[in-house]
N, C-alpha and C positions, 0 to 999 in steps of 0.2 A: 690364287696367287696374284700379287702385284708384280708391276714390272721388275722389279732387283728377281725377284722369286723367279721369275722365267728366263731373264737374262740369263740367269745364274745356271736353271737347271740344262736350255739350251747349251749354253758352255759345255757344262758337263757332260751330256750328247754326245758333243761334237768334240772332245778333248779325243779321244782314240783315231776319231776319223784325221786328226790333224796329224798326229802321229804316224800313222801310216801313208800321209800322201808326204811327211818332210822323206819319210824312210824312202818315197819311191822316188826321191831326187825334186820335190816340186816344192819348194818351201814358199814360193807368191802365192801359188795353190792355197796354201795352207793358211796363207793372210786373208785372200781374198773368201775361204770359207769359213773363219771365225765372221769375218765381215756380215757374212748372210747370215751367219745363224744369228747373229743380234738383231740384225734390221727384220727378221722375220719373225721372233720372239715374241712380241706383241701382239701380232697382226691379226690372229682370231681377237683380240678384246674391243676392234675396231667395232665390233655390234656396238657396242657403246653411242656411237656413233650414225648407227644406220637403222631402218624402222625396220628391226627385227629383234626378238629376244634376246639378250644376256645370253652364252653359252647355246644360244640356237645351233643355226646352221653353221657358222662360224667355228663350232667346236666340234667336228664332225671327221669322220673317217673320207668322207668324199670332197668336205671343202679341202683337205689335206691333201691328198691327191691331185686333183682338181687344181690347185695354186701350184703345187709343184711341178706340176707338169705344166704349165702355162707359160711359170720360171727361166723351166728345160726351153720350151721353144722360142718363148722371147729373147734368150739369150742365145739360141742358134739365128735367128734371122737379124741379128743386130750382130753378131758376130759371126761370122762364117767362117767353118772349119777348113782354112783356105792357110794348110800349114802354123795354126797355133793362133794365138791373139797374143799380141804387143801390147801391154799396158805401159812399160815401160820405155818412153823416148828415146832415150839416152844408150843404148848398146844394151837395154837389159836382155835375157830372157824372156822369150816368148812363152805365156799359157801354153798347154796343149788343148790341141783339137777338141778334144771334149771337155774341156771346162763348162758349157751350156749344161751339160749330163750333170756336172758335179755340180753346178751351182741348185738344179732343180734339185737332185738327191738331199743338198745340206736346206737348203728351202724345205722339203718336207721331213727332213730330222727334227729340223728344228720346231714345224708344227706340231710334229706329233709329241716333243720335249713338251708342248704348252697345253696342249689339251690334257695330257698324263699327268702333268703340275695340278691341271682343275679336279684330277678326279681326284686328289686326298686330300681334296674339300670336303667339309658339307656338302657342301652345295652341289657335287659333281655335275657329269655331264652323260649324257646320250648320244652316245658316239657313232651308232649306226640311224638316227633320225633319216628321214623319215621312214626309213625301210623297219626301224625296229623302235619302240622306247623303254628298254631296257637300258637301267638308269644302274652306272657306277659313281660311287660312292666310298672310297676308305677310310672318311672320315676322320681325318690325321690332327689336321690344322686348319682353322677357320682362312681363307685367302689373307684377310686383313692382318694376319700376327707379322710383328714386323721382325723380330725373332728369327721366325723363320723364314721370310724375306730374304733378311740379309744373310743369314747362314749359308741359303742355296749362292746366294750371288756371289761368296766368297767362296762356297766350296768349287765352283765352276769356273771361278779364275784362277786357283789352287793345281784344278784337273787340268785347263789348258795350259799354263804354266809348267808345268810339272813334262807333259804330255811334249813340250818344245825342246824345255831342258837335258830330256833325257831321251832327247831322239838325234844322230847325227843330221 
């Protein structure tokens, strides 16, 4: 997949989870986790970038993990569970305490939304490396089809959308 392709499917991921945190009263929650799942969408293609394979380690069950948990803790020690976090200046609502938990959690939704996009490639991926190379493949759609690029990327603003709409 290319980026719309994961944006997208991320979205879609993360559309339920949105839904149940507006339902539990936290709808900045809810802004501030569509926010991660996009900015993290991408973030295994970053091999592109660094001297390691294509769909290497980047596409893995443990870099998954691994990032999300890093998420979790950077954003507890940049934020301290010290009665909520204030995004907002102005009299808004305070985060709750555990926003750092939820932000790592939608962090690794959204990974595992991008590796799962790579595996109804060709091209799949080896999700448990180096521990295994048992190679998934469902061979769906070539990453490059723009088709279906744009299909996930609308269907995933469709589910968020939707997921807002029909949540008080």
């Amino acid at each position: 997949m290319y980026w719309r392709g994961h944006v997208g499917i991320a979205l879609l991921a993360y559309a339920p989870v949105a839904a149940a945190v507006r339902v539990a009263g936290e709808p900045g929650l809810a802004v501030l986790g569509a926010a991660v799942a996009v900015a993290f969408a991408t973030v295994p293609d970053l091999d592109h970038r660094l001297p390691v394979a294509h769909r290497g380690p980047t596409h893995t069950v443990g870099f998954v993990v691994a990032t999300g948990t890093v998420v979790a803790v950077a954003g507890g020690l940049v934020f301290p569970a010290r009665g909520g976090i204030n995004l907002l200046a102005s009299g808004g609502s305070a985060l709750p305490a555990w926003t750092p938990v939820f932000a790592g959690g939608v962090a690794t939704l959204s990974l595992c939304s991008h590796v799962a996009a790579d595996a109804i490639t060709p091209m799949g991926i080896r999700p448990f490396r180096p521990l295994s190379t048992w190679h998934v493949t469902f061979d769906l759609t070539p990453a490059a089809n723009p088709r279906a690029n744009r299909l996930f990327l609308g269907l995933g603003v469709a589910a968020l959308a939707l997921s807002v709409a029909l949540t008080p």
